[in-house]
C-alpha positions in Angstrom: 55.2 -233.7 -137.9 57.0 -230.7 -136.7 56.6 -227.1 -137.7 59.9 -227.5 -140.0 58.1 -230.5 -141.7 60.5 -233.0 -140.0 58.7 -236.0 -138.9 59.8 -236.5 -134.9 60.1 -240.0 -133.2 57.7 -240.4 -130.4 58.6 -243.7 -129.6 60.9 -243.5 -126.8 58.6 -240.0 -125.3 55.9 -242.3 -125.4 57.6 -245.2 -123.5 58.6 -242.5 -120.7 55.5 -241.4 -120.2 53.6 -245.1 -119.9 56.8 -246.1 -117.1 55.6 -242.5 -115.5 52.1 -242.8 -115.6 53.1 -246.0 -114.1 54.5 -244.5 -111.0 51.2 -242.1 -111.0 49.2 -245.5 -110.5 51.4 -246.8 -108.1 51.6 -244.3 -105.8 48.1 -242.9 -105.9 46.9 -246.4 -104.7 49.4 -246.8 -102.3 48.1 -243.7 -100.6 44.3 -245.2 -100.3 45.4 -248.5 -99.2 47.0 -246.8 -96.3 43.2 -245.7 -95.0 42.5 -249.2 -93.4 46.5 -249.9 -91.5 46.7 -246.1 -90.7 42.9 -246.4 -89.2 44.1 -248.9 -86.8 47.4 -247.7 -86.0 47.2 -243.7 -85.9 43.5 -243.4 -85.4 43.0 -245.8 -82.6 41.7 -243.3 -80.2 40.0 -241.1 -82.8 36.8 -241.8 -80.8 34.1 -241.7 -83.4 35.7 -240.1 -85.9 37.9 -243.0 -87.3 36.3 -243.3 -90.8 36.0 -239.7 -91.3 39.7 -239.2 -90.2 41.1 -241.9 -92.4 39.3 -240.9 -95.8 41.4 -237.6 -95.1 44.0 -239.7 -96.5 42.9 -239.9 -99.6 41.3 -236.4 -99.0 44.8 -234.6 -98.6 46.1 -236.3 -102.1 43.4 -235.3 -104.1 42.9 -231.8 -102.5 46.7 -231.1 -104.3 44.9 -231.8 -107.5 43.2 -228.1 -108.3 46.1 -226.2 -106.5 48.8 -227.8 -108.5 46.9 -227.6 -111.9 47.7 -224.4 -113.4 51.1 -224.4 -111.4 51.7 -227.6 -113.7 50.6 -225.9 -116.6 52.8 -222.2 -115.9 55.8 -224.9 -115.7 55.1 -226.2 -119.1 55.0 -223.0 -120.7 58.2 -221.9 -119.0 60.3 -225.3 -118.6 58.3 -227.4 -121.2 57.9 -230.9 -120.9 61.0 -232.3 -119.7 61.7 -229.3 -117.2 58.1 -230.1 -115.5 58.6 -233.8 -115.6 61.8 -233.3 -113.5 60.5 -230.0 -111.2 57.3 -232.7 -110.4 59.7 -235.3 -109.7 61.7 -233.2 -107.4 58.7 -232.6 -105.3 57.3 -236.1 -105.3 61.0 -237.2 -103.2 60.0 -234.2 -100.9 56.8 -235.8 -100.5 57.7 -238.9 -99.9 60.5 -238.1 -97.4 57.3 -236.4 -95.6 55.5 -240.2 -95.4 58.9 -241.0 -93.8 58.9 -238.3 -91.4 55.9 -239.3 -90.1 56.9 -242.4 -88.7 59.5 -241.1 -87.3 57.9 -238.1 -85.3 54.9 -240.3 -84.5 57.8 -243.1 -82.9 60.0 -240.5 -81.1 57.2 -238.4 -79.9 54.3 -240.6 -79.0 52.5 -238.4 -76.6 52.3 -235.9 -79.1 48.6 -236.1 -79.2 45.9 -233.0 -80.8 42.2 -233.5 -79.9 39.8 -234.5 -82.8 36.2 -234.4 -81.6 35.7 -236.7 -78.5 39.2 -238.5 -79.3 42.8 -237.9 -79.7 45.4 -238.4 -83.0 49.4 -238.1 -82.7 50.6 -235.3 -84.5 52.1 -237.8 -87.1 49.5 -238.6 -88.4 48.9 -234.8 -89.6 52.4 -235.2 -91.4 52.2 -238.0 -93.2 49.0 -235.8 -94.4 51.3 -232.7 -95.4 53.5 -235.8 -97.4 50.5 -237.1 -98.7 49.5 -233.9 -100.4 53.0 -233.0 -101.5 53.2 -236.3 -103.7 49.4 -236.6 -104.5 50.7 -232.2 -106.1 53.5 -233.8 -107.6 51.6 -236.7 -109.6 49.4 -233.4 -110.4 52.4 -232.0 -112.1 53.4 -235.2 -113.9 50.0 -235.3 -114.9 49.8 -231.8 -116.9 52.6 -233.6 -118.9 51.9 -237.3 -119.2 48.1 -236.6 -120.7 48.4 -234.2 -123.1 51.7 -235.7 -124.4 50.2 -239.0 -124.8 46.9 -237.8 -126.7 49.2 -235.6 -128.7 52.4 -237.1 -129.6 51.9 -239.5 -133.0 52.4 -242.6 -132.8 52.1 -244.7 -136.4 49.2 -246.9 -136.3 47.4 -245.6 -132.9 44.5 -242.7 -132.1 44.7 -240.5 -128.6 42.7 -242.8 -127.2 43.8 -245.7 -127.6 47.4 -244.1 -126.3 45.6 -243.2 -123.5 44.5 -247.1 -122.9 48.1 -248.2 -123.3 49.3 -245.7 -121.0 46.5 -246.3 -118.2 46.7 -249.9 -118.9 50.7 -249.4 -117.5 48.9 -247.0 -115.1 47.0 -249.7 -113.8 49.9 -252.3 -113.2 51.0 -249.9 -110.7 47.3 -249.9 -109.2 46.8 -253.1 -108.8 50.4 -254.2 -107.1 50.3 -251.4 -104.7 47.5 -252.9 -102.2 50.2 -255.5 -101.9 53.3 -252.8 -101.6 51.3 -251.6 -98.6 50.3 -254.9 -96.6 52.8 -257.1 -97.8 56.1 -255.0 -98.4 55.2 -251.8 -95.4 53.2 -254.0 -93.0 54.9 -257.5 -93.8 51.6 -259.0 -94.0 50.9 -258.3 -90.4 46.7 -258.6 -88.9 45.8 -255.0 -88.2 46.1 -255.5 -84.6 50.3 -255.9 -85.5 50.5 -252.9 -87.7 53.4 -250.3 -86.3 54.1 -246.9 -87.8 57.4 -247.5 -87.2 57.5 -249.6 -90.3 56.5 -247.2 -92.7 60.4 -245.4 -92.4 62.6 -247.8 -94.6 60.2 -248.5 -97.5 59.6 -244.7 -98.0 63.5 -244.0 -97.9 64.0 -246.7 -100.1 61.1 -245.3 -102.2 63.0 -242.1 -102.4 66.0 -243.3 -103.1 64.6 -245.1 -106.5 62.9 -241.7 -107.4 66.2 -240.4 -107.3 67.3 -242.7 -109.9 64.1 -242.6 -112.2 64.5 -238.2 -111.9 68.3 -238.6 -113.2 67.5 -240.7 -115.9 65.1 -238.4 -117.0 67.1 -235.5 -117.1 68.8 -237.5 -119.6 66.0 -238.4 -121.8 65.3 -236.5 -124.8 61.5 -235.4 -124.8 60.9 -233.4 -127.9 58.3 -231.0 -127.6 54.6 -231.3 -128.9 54.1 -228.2 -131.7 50.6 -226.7 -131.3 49.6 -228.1 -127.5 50.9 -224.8 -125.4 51.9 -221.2 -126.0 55.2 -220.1 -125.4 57.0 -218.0 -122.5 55.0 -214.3 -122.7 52.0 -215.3 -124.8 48.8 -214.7 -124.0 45.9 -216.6 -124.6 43.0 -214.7 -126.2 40.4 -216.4 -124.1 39.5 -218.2 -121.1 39.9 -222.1 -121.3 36.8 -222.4 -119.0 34.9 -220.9 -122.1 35.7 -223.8 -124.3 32.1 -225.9 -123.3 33.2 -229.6 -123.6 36.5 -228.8 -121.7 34.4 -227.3 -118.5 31.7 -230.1 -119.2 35.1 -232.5 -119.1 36.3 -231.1 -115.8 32.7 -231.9 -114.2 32.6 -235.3 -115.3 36.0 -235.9 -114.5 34.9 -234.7 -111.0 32.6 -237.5 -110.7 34.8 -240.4 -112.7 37.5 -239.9 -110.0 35.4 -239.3 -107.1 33.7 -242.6 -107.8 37.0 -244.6 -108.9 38.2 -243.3 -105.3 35.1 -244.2 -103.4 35.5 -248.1 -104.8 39.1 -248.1 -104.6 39.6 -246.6 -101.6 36.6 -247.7 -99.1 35.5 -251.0 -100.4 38.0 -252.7 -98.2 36.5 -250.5 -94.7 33.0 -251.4 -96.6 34.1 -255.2 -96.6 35.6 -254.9 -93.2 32.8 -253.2 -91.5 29.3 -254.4 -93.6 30.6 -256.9 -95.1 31.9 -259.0 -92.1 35.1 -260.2 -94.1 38.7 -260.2 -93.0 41.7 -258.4 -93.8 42.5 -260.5 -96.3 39.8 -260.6 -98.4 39.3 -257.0 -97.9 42.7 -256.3 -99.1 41.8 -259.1 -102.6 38.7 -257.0 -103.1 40.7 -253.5 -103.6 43.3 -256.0 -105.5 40.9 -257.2 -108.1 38.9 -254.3 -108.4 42.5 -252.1 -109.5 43.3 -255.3 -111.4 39.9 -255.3 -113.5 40.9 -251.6 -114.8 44.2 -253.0 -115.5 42.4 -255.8 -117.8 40.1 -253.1 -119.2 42.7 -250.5 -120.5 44.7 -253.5 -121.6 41.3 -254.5 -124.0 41.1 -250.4 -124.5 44.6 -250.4 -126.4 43.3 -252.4 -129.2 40.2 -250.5 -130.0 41.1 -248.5 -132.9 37.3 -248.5 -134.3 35.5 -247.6 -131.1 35.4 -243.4 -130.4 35.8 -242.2 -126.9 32.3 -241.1 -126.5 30.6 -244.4 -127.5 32.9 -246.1 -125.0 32.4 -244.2 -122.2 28.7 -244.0 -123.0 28.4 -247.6 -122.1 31.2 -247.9 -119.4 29.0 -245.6 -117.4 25.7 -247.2 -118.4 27.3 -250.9 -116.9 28.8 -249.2 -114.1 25.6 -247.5 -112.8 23.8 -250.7 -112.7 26.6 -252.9 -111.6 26.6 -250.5 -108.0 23.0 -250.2 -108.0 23.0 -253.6 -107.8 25.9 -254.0 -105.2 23.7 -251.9 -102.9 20.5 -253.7 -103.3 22.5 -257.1 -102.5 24.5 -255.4 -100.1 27.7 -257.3 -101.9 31.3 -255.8 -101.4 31.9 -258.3 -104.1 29.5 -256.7 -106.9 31.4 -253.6 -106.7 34.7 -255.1 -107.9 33.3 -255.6 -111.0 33.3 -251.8 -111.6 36.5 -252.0 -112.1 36.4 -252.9 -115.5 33.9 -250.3 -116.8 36.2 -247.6 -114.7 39.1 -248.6 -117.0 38.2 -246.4 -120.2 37.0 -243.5 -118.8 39.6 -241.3 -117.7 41.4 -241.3 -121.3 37.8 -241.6 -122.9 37.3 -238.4 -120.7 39.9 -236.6 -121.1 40.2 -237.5 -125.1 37.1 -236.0 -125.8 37.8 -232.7 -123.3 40.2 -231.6 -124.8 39.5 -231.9 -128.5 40.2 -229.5 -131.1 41.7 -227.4 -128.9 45.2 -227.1 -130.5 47.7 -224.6 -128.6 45.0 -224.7 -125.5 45.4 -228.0 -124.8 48.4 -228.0 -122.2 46.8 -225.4 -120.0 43.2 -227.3 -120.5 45.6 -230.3 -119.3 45.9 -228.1 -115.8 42.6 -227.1 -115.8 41.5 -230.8 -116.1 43.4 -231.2 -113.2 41.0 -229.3 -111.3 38.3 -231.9 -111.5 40.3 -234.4 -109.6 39.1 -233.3 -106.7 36.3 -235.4 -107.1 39.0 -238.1 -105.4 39.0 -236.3 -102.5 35.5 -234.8 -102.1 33.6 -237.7 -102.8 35.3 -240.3 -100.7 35.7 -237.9 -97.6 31.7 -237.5 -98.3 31.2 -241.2 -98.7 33.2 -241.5 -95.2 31.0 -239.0 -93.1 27.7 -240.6 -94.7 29.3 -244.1 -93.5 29.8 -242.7 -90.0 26.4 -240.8 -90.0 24.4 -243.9 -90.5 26.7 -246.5 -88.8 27.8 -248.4 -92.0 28.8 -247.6 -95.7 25.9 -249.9 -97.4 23.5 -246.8 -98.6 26.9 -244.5 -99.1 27.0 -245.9 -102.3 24.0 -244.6 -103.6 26.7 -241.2 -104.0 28.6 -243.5 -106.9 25.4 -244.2 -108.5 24.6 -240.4 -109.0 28.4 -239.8 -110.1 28.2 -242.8 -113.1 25.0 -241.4 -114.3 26.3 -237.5 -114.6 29.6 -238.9 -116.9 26.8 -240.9 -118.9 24.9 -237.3 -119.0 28.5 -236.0 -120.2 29.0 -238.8 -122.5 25.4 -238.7 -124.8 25.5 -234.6 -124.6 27.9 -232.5 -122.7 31.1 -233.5 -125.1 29.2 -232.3 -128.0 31.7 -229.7 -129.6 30.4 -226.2 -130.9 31.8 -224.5 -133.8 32.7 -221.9 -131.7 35.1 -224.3 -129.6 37.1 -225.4 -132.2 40.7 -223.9 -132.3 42.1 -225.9 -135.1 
C-alpha cells in the first residue's frame, strides 16, 4: 500500500526482478566454472601457483562485492530502483566486453607474459580479471535492488521469504545451466588439453549484445517504488546501519554462507579433478548437480508459508555441517553435492531475517549486506592456498565446516532483534 493509500501492483516488478536475479545466477556461476578451462589454458606455466592463481577468478568477482555496496545503495537514493537497475546493467556490458578483450589480447599478444612466483601468466589473463570484477560490481548493484525489492514489495498470498525462494529458485536455474554455458557453449565440449582462449570472444559479444536488449527493455518497464525501504535525495540517516545488531550479525553470516556456497561451487570440480581422480566430465556433473540441488531447494522454499527464516536456516546449517564433515572423513567429492540442497534457503533466510524491522534503513542495509559477500572471494582464495600448501584440497574443507557452524551460531542467537533495533 502506498503512502496515498493506493494499493500498487507488484506483479510485473516482481517478475523483473526473478528474470534479473536470474541473470545474477547465471553469470556468477559462469565466472567459477571458468577456474578449471582457464587453469589449463592461461595458467599453464603458472609453475606452482595454478590453484592459487585460478581461485583469483572467483576472488576478483567477489572482491567487487564491498566496493560496490554502498555505491549501489547512493544510486538508489539518487536514481531509485529502476535508474540503478539500468546504471548496473550498463556496467555489467562493460564487463563483459572486458571477458572479451581478454581473449583477444591474450591471442594477438601471446608473448605478453608477467612473472608469478617461479612461473609465468599472459597478461590476458589479468584482464579477463579486471572484466571479472566489473560484472561480479555490477551484479553487486543489481543486487542492492533485486533483494530488498523482493522482501519488500507485496505480493497477495506470499511472506519475504518465501519471495526470496521464488526469486533464488529462478536464481538457481541460471546456476545450474551455466557449468554447461561454459564447457559446452564457450569450450564446445572440448578435454582440457583442447581448450583455446580464443574461443571465449564470440560468446561474450554475443553475451553483450543480449544485455543490450534485456537493459532496453527495462528502461521501459515500470518499477514503482517501495515506500518506507530508503530515504530520499538529501536525507540523512540518524544512525549508523552497522549499529542495527542483527543487520551486522547478518553481514558476518552472510560472509560465511557465500564463502562456503563458493568453496563447493567453485572448487569441487579441481577437488574431483585432483583428489578425487575423476574426469572432466564428471567433475563438471558434480558442480552441475550441486547448483541444481539449490535450484530444487528454493523451488521447495517457495511453498513454505508456515516455516520462519530462522527455523529454516537453523537446520539448513545443522545438515550442511554434517553432510561436509562427512565428505571429508570419506574423502567423497560426491558427498559434498548434497550441500547443495541445504545451501538453497539460506541466502534469503539470511538476508530476511537481516534486515527486519528496519523500515527506511533497509535499502542502504541492502548495500551494507553486500559487504559480506566477500566471503565468495576470501574463502575460496583461502581454500585454494590451503589446497596448494598441503598438495591436495581433502582437509581444505574443514574451512566450510567452521563457516556452516558460525550461520547456525547466527541462526539460534545472533538474529535475535533488540527493542532498540526496531525502526518500524
Amino acid at each position: 500500500m502506498s503512502k496515498t493509500g493506493v494499493q500498487k501492483n507488484y506483479i510485473g516488478p516482481f517478475l523483473t526482478m526473478v528474470f534479473l536475479f536470474f541473470i545474477v545466477g547465471f553469470l556468477t556461476t559462469a565466472n567459477t566454472q571458468f577456474q578449471g578451462p582457464l587453469k589449463a589454458a592461461f595458467l599453464s606455466e603458472a609453475g606452482n601457483l595454478k590453484n592459487t592463481m585460478a581461485t583469483l577468478i572467483t576472488f576478483s568477482w567477489f572482491l567487487a562485492y564491498p566496493v560496490f555496496g554502498n555505491v549501489g545503495s547512493r544510486l538508489v537514493v539518487s536514481s531509485g530502483y529502476k535508474g540503478t537497475l539500468v546504471r548496473g546493467l550498463a556496467m555489467m556490458i562493460g564487463g563483459i566486453v572486458l571477458l572479451a578483450l581478454s581473449s583477444w589480447v591474450t591471442t594477438s599478444f601471446p608473448t605478453a607474459d608477467m612473472a608469478v612466483g617461479d612461473g609465468t601468466v599472459n597478461i590476458g589473463f589479468f584482464v579477463f580479471l579486471l572484466g571479472s570484477f566489473v560484472v561480479g560490481g555490477s551484479v553487486t548493484v543489481l543486487q542492492v535492488v533485486i533483494n530488498p525489492y523482493l522482501t519488500a514489495c507485496e505480493v497477495h498470498g506470499t511472506q519475504g521469504v518465501q519471495r526470496m525462494a521464488i526469486g533464488g529458485t529462478f536464481n538457481s536455474i541460471g546456476t545450474t545451466i551455466a557449468p554447461y554455458f561454459v564447457t559446452g557453449i564457450v569450450f564446445g565440449g572440448l578435454s582440457m588439453s583442447e581448450v583455446s582462449i580464443a574461443q571465449l570472444l564470440v560468446p561474450f559479444l554475443l553475451l553483450a549484445f543480449v544485455l543490450i536488449a534485456v537493459a532496453v527493455i527495462v528502461t521501459r518497464l515500470h518499477l514503482p517504488d517501495l515506500d518506507n525501504t530508503h530515504t530520499s535525495e538529501g536525507e540523512r540517516l540518524e544512525r549508523s546501519p552497522w549499529s542495527f545488531h542483527h543487520l551486522a550479525l547478518g553481514v558476518v553470516a552472510i560472509f560465511f554462507y557465500v564463502g562456503c556456497e563458493v568453496c563447493i561451487g567453485a572448487n569441487i570440480n579441481l577437488y574431483a579433478l585432483a583428489d578425487g581422480g575423476s574426469d572432466v566430465t564428471s567433475a563438471m556433473l558434480m558442480a552441475t548437480l550441486y547448483w541444481g540441488g539449490l535450484l530444487i531447494g528454493r523451488l521447495a522454499g517457495s511453498f513454505f508459508k508456515s516455516i520462519s527464516a530462522r527455523t529454516q536456516l537453523t537446520f539448513t546449517t545443522s545438515a550442511a555441517a554434517l553432510l561436509v564433515a562427512v565428505s571429508v572423513a570419506l574423502d567423497s567429492p560426491w558427498v559434498l553435492v548434497s550441500v547443495g540442497l541445504m545451501h538453497s534457503i539460506m541466502w534469503g533466510a539470511i538476508f530476511t531475517l537481516a534486515v527486519a524491522r528496519l523500515g527506511k534503513y533497509t535499502s542502504v542495509a541492502s548495500g551494507v549486506f553486500m559487504v559480506g559477500v566477500l566471503g565468495g572471494a576470501v574463502l575460496p582464495l583461502l581454500q585454494g592456498v590451503v589446497a596448494d600448501a598441503m598438495g591436495l584440497w581433502r582437509w581444505s574443507w574443514l574451512i566450510v565446516i567452521v563457516g556452516e557452524l558460525c550461520m547456525l551460531a547466527y541462526a539460534c542467537i545472533g538474529c535475535r532483534l533488540r527493542n532498540v533495533d526496531i525502526v518500524e
